[in-house]
C-alpha positions in Angstrom: 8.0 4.7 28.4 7.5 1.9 26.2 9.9 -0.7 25.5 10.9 -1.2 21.8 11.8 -4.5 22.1 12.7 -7.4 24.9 13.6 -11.2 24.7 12.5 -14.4 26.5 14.6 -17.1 27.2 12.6 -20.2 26.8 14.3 -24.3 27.0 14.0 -26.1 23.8 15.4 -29.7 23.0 18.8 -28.7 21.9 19.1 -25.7 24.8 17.8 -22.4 25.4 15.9 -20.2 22.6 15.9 -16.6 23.0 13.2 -14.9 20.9 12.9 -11.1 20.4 9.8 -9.9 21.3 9.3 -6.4 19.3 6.9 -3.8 21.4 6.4 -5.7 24.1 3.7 -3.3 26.0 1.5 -3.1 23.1 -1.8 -3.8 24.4 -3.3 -7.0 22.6 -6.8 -7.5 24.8 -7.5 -4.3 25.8 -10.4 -5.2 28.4 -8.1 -6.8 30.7 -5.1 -4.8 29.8 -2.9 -8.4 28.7 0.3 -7.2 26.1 1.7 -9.0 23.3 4.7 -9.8 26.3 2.0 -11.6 28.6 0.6 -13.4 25.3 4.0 -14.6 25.0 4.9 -15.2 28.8 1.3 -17.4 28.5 2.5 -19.4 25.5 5.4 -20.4 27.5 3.7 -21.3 30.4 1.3 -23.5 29.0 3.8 -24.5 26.2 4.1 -28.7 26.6 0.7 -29.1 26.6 0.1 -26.5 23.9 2.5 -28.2 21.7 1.8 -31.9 22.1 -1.6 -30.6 21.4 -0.9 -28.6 18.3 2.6 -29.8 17.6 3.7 -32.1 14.7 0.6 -30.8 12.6 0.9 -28.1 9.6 -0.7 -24.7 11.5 -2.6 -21.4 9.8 -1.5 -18.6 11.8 -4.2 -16.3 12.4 -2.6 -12.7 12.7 -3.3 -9.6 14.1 -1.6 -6.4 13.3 -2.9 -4.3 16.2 -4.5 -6.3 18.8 -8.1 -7.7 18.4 -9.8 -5.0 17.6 -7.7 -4.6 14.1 -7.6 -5.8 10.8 -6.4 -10.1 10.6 -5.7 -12.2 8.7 -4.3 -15.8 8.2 -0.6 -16.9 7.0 -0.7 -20.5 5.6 2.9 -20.0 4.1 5.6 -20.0 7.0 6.1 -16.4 7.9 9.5 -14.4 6.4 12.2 -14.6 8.8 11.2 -17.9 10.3 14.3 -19.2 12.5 16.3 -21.8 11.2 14.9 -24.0 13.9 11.1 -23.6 12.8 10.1 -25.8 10.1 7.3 -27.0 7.4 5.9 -29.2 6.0 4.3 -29.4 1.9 0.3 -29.8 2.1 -2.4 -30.3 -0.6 -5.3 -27.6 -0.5 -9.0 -28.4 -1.5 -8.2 -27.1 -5.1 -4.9 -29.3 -5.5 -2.8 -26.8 -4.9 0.3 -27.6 -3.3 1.9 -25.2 -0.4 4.3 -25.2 2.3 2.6 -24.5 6.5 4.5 -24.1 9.6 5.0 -27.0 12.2 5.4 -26.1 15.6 7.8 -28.3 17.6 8.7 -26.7 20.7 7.2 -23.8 22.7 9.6 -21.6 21.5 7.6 -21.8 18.0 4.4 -20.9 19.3 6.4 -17.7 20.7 7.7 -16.9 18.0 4.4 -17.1 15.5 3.2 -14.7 18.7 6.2 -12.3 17.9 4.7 -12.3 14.5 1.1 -10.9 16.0 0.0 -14.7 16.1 -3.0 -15.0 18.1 -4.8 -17.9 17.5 -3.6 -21.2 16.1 -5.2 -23.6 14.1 -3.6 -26.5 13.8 -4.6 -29.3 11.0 -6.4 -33.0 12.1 -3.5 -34.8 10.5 0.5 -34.7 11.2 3.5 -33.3 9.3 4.5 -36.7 8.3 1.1 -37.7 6.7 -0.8 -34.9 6.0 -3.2 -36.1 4.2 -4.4 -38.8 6.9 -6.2 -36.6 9.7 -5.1 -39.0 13.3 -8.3 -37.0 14.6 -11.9 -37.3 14.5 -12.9 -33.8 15.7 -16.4 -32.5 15.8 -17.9 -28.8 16.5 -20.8 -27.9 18.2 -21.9 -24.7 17.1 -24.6 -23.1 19.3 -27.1 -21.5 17.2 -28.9 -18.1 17.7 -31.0 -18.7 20.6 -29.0 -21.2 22.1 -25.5 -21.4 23.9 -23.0 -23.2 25.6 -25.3 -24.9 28.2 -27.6 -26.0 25.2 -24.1 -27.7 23.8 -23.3 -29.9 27.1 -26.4 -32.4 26.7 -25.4 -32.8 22.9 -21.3 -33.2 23.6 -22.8 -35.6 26.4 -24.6 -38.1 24.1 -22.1 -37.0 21.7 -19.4 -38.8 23.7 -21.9 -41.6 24.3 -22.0 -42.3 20.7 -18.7 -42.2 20.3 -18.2 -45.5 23.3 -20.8 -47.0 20.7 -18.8 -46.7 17.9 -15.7 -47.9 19.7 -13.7 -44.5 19.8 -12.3 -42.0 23.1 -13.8 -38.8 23.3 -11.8 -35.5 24.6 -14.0 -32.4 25.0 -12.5 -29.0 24.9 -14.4 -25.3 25.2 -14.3 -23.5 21.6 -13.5 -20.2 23.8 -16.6 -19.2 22.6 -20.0 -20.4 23.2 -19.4 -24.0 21.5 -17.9 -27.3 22.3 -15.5 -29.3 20.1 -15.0 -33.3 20.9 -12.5 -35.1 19.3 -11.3 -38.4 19.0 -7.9 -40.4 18.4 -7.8 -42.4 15.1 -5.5 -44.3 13.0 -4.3 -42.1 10.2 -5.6 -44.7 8.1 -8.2 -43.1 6.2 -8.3 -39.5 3.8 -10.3 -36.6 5.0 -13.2 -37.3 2.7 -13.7 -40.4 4.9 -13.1 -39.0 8.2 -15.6 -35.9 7.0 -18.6 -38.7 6.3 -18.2 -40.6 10.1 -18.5 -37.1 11.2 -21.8 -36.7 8.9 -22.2 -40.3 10.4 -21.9 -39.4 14.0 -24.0 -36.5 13.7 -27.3 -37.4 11.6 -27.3 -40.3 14.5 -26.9 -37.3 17.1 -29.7 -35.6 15.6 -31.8 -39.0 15.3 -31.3 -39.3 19.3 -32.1 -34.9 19.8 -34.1 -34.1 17.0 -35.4 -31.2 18.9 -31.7 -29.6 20.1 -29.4 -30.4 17.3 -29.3 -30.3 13.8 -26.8 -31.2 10.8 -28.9 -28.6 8.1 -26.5 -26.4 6.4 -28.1 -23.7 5.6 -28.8 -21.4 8.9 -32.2 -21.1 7.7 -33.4 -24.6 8.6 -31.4 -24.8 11.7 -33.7 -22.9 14.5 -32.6 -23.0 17.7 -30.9 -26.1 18.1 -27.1 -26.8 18.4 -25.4 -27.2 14.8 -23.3 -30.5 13.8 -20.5 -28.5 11.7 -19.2 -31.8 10.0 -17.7 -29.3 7.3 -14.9 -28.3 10.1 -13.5 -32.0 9.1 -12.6 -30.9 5.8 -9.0 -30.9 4.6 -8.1 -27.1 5.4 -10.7 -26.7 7.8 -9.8 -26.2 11.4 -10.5 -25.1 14.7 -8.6 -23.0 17.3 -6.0 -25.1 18.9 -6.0 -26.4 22.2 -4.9 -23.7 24.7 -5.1 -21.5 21.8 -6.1 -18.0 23.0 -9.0 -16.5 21.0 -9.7 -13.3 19.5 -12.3 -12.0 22.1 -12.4 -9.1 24.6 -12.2 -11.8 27.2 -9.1 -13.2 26.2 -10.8 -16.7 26.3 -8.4 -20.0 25.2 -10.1 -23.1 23.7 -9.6 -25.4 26.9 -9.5 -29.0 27.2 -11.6 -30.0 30.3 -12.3 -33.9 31.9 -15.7 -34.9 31.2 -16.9 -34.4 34.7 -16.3 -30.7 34.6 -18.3 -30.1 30.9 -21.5 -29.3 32.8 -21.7 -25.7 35.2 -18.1 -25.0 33.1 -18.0 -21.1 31.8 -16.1 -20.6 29.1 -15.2 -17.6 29.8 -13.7 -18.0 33.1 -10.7 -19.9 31.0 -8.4 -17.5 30.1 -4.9 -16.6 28.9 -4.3 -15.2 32.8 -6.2 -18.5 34.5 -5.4 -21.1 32.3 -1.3 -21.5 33.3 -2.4 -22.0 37.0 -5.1 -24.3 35.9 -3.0 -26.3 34.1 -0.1 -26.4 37.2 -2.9 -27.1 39.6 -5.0 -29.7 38.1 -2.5 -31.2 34.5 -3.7 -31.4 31.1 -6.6 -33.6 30.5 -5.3 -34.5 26.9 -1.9 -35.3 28.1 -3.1 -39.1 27.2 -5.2 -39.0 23.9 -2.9 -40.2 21.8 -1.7 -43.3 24.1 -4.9 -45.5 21.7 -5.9 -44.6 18.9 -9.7 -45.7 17.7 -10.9 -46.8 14.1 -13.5 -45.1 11.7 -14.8 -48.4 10.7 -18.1 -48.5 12.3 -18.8 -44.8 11.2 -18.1 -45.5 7.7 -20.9 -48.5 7.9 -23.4 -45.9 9.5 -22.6 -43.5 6.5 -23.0 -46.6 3.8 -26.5 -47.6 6.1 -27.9 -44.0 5.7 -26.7 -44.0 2.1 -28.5 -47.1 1.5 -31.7 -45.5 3.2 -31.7 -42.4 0.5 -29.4 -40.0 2.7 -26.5 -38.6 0.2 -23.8 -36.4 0.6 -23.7 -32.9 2.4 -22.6 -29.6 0.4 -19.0 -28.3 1.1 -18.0 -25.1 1.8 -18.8 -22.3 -1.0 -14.7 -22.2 -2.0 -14.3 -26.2 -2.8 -14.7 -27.7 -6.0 -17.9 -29.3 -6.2 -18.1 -32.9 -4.9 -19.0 -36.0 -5.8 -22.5 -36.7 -5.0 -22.8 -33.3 -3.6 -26.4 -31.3 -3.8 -26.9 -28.0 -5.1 -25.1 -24.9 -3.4 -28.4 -22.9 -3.8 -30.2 -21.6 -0.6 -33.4 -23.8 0.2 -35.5 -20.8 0.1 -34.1 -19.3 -3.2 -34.0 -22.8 -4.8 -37.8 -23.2 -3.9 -40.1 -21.9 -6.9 -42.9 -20.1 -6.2 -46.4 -21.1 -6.6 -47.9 -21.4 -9.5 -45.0 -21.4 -11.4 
């Protein structure tokens, strides 16, 4: 019979946390049978390294009423009911908009937001106590139709290359899917507008060295089969899975960090919310020092200024921004195109 409800006990800095967790045997990944209780038992188990990943930083919650294969949605507002112990922290949207987002300080958080049919987090570039100053440079590498992961490793190779050029860290981590997201350690010195042009920076320069596997085009029609620069993932509001965040496939996948030497032959699928704990006992976190230095933006910023100066402007923005500064028309490239004879 099923259980109704059951609690874990789970240290916290001022003592032991018990959170209820309601229905316990409900199936979440049905493929390899893993319940909302071993989603849970995971987030516990990988929970330091999840939280100095993801902690500190205003988090969406993306939620899942009946497992992955029902409806979702994302909570930006801190779920009703949060404990007293879970806080949040004010944030400015894209539109100006002002709005309060969970922070997740402990591991008891994360199994909480997973009582609350949490399944992946995404947590935001910058930290509750400057939000508006991203401490990360991330980058995603989006395989293309046609392409996938493998096609990624050469471009987050050079990718990290560039990087050591431009006098920044590189930390690699699997999407859980088929891409590869990089990030780097920075100073929150800079908005997100800036950080969101050295990302443009960084990967025009990519596509300069692979012209023939990666692209920065926008539209998926100019793409082809190369491996996608998404430099709009740098926006304020825009974000990726955590680290050790599971994902919403029948796999039961998590966005894992990896050392550099194990990027190529790596399957991202064999990095899952059953593998991942011993993986993490066995061999540590890989990110455990990012945040020891932090790097500087300044070098990107004078490669976005150099391909300004050469005629290359600005980048459109997601469809639901206000339109930019500088920003080119939102049209399709084959529906802005008239045709001949016109």
């Amino acid at each position: 019979m099923a259980r109704d409800a059951t609690t874990i006990d789970i240290d916290g800095p001022d003592g032991t946390r018990t959170v209820r967790i309601s229905s316990p045997d409900r199936v979440v990944w049905p493929v390899p049978g893993i319940t909302k209780l071993e989603l849970a038992e995971y987030l516990v188990a990988v929970g330091p390294a999840f939280v100095a990943a993801n902690g500190d930083r205003p988090v969406s919650l993306e939620r899942f009423r009946d497992g992955i294969g029902g409806e979702s949605f994302f909570s930006k507002n801190p779920p009703k009911g949060a404990p007293e112990w879970v806080r949040d922290v004010m944030v400015t949207y894209p539109s100006g908009r002002r709005h309060p987002q969970l922070v997740i300080d402990e591991p008891a958080g994360a199994v909480w937001a997973a009582q609350m049919n949490t399944i992946v987090f995404h947590p935001w570039a910058s930290r509750a106590g400057a939000p508006d100053l991203p401490d990360q440079l991330r980058v995603d590498l989006d395989p293309q139709p046609g392409t996938d992961f493998a096609d990624a490793v050469p471009a987050a190779v050079a990718l990290r290359e560039l990087m050591v050029e431009a006098g920044l860290t590189a930390y690699v981590k699997t999407s859980g899917n088929r891409g590869i997201h990089v990030f780097a350690p920075i100073g929150p010195e800079h908005e997100f507008l800036d950080v969101r042009h050295a990302v443009i920076a960084l990967g025009r320069e990519l596509e300069r060295r692979m012209p023939e596997r990666v692209t920065t085009a926008w539209w998926k029609e100019e793409r082809g089969e190369r491996v996608f620069v998404d430099f709009n993932q740098a926006n304020r509001d825009r974000t990726m899975a955590g680290a050790y965040s599971p994902r919403a496939l029948p796999s039961a996948a998590v966005s894992c960090p990896l050392e550099w030497d194990e990027l190529e032959g790596a399957d991202p699928a064999a990095f899952t919310v059953r593998t991942v704990p011993q993986r993490l006992a066995e061999l540590g976190d890989p990110w455990a020092h990012m945040h020891e230095a932090s790097g500087r933006i300044d070098v990107l910023l004078e490669w976005w200024q150099r391909d300004l100066d050469d005629g290359l402007g600005e980048l459109p923005f997601p469809p639901d921004f206000p339109k930019m500064p500088g920003e080119p028309t939102r049209v399709q490239p084959s529906r802005a195109r008239k045709p001949e004879g016109d």
